[in-house]
C-alpha positions in Angstrom: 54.3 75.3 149.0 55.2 72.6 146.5 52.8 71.5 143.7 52.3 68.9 141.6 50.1 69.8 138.2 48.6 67.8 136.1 47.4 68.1 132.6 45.3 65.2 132.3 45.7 62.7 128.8 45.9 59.6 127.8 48.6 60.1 125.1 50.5 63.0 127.2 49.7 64.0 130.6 51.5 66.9 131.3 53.1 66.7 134.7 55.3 69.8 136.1 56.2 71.0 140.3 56.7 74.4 141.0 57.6 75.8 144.7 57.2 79.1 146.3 54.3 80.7 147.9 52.0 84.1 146.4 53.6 87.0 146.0 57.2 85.9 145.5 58.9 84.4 142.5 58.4 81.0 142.0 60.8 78.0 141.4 60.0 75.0 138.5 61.4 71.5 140.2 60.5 69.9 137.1 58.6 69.3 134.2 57.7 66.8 131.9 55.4 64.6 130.0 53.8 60.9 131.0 53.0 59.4 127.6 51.5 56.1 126.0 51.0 54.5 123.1 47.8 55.4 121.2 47.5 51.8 120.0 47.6 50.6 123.4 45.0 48.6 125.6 43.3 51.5 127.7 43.7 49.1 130.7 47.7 49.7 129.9 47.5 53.1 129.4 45.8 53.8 132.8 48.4 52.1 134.4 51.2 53.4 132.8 49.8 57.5 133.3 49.5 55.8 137.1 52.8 54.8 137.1 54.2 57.8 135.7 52.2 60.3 138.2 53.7 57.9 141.3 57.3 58.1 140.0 56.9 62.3 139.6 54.7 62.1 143.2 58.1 59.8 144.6 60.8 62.2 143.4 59.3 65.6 144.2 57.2 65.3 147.7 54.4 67.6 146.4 52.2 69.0 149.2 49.3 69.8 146.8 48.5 68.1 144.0 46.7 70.6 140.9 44.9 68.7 138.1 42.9 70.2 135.7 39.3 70.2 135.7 37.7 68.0 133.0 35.3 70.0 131.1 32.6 68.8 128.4 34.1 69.0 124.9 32.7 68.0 121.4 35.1 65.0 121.2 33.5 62.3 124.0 36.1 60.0 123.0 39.0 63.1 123.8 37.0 64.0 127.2 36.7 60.4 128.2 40.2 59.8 127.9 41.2 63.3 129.9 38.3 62.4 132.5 40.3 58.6 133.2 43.5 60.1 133.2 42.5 63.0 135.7 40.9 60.3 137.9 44.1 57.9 137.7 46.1 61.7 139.4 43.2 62.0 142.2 43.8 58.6 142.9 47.6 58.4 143.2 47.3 61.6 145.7 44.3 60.9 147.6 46.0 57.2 148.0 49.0 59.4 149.7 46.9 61.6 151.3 48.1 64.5 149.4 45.1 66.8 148.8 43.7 67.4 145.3 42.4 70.7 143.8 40.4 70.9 140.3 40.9 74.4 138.3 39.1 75.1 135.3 40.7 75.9 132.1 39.9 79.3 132.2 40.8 79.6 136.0 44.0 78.6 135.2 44.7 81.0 132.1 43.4 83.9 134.1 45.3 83.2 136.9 48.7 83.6 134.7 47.7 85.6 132.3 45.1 87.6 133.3 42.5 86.5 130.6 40.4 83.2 130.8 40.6 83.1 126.9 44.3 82.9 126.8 45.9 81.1 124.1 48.4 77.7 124.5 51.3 80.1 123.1 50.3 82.6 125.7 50.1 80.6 128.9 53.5 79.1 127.7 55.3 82.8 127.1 53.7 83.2 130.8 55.0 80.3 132.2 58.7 80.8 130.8 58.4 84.5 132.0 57.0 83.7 135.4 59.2 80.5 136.0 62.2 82.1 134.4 63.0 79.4 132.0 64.9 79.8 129.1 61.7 78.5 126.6 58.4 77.5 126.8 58.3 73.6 128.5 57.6 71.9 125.3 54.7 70.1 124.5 52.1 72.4 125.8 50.9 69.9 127.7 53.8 70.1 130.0 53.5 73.9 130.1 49.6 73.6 130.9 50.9 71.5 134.2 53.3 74.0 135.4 50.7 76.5 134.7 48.0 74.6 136.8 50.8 74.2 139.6 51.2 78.1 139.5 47.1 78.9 139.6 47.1 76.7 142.8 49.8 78.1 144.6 48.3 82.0 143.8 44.8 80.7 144.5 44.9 78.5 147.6 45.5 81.3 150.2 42.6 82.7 149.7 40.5 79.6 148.9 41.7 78.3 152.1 40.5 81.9 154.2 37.3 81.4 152.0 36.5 77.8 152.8 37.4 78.6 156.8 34.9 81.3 156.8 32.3 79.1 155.3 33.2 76.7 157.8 33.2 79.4 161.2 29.8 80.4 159.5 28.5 77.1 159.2 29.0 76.3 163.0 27.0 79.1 164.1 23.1 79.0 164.9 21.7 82.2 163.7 19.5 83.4 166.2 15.6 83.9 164.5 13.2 86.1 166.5 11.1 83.0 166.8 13.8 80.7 168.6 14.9 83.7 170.6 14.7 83.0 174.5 14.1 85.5 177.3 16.2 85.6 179.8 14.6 85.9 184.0 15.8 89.5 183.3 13.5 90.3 180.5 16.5 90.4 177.9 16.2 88.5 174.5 19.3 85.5 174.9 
């Protein structure tokens, strides 16, 4: 499985692709950071995080695209920015028909590190361990992508076998004791 994760921002948007499937080491393709200007018009800076996310989705063929769930912060100017900027990666894969999965924060830190309340340095030490890298992907944003890329690829099998169940559940018609027919042999049907 090859994944594309993105750490949603305006002024960085951490992009990294990692391959391999759970339960085996895993291999980083890349990592990096799509930046703009602050100063920028935020018309600009859309389409420059757009056209940053197409050139990373062009060179590396992910089959999954990760992005990070925005989540309410104190800052609304901070979460509006993260919010465009995760829309502008949904777009760019759902425009491919690559599918898109949100993780939360804390999903993602417990995924590598075992605690939701993980800190940047210690999802980066994770990363660098898990990956095998040399150092930490610097800025953190670019860590937090290859971190979301890694929750995905641990995670999906068994959101996949959870949403199929859901779904083979869905299609059935329970049988209520009211609805319940007789058959001309006096069984209940």
């Amino acid at each position: 499985m090859r994944v594309l994760g993105v750490d949603p921002g305006l002024t960085r948007c951490g992009v990294g692709v990692v391959e391999g499937v759970a339960g085996r080491p895993l291999t980083m393709l890349g990592v990096g950071v799509v930046r703009t200007p602050a100063d920028a018009e935020l018309g600009r800076r859309l389409v420059a995080v757009e056209q940053g996310i197409e050139a990373w989705l062009d060179e590396h063929r992910p089959e999954y695209v990760a992005v990070e769930r925005v989540f309410s912060q104190h800052n609304v100017r901070t979460v509006m920015g993260t919010a465009q900027a995760s829309a502008v990666a949904m777009l760019c894969a759902a425009r491919r028909g690559i599918p898109v999965a949100l993780h939360t924060p804390s999903e993602v830190k417990a995924a590598v590190t075992g605690s939701g309340r993980a800190d940047k340095a210690q999802v980066g030490a994770m990363v660098t361990r898990l990956l095998r890298l040399d150092a930490p992907p610097k800025p953190a944003d670019a860590a937090d992508a290859l971190a979301l890329a890694i929750c995905h690829i641990w995670r999906a099998p068994a959101q996949n076998r959870l949403q199929q169940a859901v779904a083979r559940h869905a299609g059935r018609t329970p049988t209520h004791p009211t609805t319940a027919t007789i058959t001309s042999k006096g069984r209940t049907a």
